[in-house]
N, C-alpha and C positions, 0 to 999 in steps of 0.2 A: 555469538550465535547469529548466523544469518535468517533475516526475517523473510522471506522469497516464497511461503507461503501464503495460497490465495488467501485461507480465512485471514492471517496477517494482516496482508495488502488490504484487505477487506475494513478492515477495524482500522487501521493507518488512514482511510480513504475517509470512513465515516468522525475518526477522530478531528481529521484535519478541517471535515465543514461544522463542527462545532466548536470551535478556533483551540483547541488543544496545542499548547508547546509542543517541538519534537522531546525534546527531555520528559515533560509528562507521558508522552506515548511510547515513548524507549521504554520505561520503566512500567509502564503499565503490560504491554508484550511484551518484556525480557531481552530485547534486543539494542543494541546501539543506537545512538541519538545522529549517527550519521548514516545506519541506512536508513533509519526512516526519511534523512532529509532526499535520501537514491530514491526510494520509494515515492517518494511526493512530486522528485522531479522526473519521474518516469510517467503520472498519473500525468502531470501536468503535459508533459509534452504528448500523452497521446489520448488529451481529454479526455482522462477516463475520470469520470464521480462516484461517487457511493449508492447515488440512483442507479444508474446505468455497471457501475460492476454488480449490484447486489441479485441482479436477473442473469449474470454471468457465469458460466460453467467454470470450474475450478481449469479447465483444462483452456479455453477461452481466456481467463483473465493472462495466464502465465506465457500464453502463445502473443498476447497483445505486451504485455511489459517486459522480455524477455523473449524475443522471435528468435535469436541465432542461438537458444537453447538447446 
């Protein structure tokens, strides 16, 4: 199951600045320990944090991690 929604990406975001494993956060979302690691390198390359997604529109986060959607 793909995790590519925002509250996901959301909780992956907040997971990853309280130093959470990706195996811990797989299993905590229900999703793969490899895209959370797509997800973290998607956050990283277009600094995005868990401050600045948590004031972000569901439609905003998806349009910034995922543009040729």
């Amino acid at each position: 199951m793909r995790c590519e929604e925002p509250v996901e990406i959301l909780e992956i975001s907040r997971l990853t600045e309280q130093g959470y494993s990706q195996r811990e956060m797989a299993q905590s979302i229900k999703c793969g320990k490899s895209t959370v690691g797509e997800i973290q390198k998607r956050c990283r390359y277009c600094n995005l944090h868990y401050e600045a997604a948590s004031i972000m529109t569901n439609d905003e986060i998806k349009m910034l991690l995922y543009p040729d959607s």
